[in-house]
PyMOL commands that place a pseudoatom at each C-alpha (Angstrom):
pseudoatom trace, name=CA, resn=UNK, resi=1, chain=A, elem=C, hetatm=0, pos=[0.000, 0.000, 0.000]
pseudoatom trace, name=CA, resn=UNK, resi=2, chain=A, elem=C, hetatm=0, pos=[1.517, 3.256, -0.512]
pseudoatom trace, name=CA, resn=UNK, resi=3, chain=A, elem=C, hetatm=0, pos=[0.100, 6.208, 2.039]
pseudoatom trace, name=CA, resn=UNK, resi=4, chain=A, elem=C, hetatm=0, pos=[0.851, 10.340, 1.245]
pseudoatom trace, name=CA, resn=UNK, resi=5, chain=A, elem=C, hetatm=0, pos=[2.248, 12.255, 4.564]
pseudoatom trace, name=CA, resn=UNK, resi=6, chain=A, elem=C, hetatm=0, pos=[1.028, 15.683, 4.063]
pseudoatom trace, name=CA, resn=UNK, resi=7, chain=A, elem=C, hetatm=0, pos=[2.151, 17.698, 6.819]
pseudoatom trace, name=CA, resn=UNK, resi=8, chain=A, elem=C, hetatm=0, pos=[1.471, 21.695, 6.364]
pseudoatom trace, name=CA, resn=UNK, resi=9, chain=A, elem=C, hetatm=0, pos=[2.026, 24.638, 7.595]
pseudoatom trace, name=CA, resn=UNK, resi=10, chain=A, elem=C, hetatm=0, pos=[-0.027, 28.321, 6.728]
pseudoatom trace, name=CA, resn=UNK, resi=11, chain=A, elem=C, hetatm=0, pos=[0.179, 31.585, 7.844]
pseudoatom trace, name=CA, resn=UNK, resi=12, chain=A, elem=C, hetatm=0, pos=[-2.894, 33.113, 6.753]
pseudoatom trace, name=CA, resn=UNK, resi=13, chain=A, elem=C, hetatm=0, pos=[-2.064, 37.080, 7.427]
pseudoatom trace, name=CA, resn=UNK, resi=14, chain=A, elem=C, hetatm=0, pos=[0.624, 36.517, 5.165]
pseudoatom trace, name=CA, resn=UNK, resi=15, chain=A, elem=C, hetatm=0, pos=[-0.973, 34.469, 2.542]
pseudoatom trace, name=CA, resn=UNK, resi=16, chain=A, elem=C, hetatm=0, pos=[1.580, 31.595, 2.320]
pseudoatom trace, name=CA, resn=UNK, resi=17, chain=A, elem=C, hetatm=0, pos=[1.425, 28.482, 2.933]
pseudoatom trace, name=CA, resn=UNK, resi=18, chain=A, elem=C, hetatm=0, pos=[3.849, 24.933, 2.715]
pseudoatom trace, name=CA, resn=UNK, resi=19, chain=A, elem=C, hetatm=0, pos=[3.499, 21.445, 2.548]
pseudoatom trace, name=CA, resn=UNK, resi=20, chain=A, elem=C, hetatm=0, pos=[5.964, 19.035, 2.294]
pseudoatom trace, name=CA, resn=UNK, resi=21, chain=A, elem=C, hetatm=0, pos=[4.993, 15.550, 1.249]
pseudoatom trace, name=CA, resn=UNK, resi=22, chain=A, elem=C, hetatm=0, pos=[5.615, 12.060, 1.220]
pseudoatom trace, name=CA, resn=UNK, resi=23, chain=A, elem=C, hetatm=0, pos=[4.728, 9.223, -0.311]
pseudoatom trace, name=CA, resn=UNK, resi=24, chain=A, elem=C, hetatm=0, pos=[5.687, 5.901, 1.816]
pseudoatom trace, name=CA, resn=UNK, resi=25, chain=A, elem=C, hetatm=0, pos=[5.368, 2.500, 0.578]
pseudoatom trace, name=CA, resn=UNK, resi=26, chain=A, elem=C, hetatm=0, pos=[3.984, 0.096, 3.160]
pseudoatom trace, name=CA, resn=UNK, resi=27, chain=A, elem=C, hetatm=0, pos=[4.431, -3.341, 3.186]
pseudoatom trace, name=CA, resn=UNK, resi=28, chain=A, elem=C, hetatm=0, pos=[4.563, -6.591, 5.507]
pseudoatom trace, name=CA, resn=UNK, resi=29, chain=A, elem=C, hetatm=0, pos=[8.419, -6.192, 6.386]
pseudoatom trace, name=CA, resn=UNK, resi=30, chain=A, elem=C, hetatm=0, pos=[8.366, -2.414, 6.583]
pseudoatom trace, name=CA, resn=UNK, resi=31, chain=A, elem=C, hetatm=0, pos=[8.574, 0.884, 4.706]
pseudoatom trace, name=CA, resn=UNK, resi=32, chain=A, elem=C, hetatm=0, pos=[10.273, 3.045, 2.070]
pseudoatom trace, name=CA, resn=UNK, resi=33, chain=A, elem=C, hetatm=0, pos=[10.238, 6.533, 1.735]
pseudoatom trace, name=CA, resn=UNK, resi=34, chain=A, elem=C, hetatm=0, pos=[9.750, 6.742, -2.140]
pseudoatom trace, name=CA, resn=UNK, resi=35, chain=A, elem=C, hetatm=0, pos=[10.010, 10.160, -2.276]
pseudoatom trace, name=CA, resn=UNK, resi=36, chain=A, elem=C, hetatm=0, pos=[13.179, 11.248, -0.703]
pseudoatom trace, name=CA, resn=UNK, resi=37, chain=A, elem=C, hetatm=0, pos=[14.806, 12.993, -3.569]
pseudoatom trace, name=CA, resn=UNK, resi=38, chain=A, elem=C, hetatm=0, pos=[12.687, 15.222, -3.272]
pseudoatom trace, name=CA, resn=UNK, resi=39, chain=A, elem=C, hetatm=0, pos=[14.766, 18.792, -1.800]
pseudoatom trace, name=CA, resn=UNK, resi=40, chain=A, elem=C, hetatm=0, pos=[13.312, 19.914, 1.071]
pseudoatom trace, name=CA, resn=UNK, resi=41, chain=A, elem=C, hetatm=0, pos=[15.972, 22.847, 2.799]
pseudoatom trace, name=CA, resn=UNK, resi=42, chain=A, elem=C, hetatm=0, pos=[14.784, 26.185, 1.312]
pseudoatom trace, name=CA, resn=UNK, resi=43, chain=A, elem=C, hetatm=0, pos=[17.927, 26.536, -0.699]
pseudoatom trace, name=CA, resn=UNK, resi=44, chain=A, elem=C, hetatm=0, pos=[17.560, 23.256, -2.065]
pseudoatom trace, name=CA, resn=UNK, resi=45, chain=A, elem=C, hetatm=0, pos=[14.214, 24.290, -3.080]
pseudoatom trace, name=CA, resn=UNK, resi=46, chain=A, elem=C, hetatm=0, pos=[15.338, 27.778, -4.797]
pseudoatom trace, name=CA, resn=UNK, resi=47, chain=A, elem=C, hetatm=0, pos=[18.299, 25.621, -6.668]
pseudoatom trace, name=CA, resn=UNK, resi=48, chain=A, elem=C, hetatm=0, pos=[15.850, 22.980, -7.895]
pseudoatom trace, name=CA, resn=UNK, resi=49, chain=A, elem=C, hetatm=0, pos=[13.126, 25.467, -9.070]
pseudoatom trace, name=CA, resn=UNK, resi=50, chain=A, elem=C, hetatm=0, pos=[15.483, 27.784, -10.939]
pseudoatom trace, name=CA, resn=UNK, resi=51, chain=A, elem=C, hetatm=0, pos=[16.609, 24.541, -12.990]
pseudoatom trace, name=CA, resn=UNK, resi=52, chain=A, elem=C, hetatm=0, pos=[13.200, 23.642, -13.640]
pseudoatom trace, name=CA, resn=UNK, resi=53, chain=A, elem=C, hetatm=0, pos=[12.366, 27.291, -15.267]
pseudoatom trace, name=CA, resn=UNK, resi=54, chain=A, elem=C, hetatm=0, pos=[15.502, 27.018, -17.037]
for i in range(1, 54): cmd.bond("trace and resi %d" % i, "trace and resi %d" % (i + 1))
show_as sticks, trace
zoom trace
């Protein structure tokens, strides 16, 4: 089974908002995080955006 882990933050008075999440695999013997390549450090982020407008 494979579950999403959404958790979020917003700050409404600001109008921003993030969520960072995951999608696990679940099975009998255990787990895998199958999206941990994903960046998740702010300057990762910034780095991995301004490739993808490139």
């Amino acid at each position: 089974m494979v579950i999403t882990v959404e958790p979020g933050v917003y700050l409404p008075d600001k109008k921003l908002g993030v969520r960072i999440e995951d999608d696990v695999l679940v099975t009998e013997t255990g787990c895998r995080i199958l999206s941990n390549q994903i960046p998740r450090e702010r300057k990762e982020v910034e780095t991995w955006m301004t490739k993808a407008k490139r």
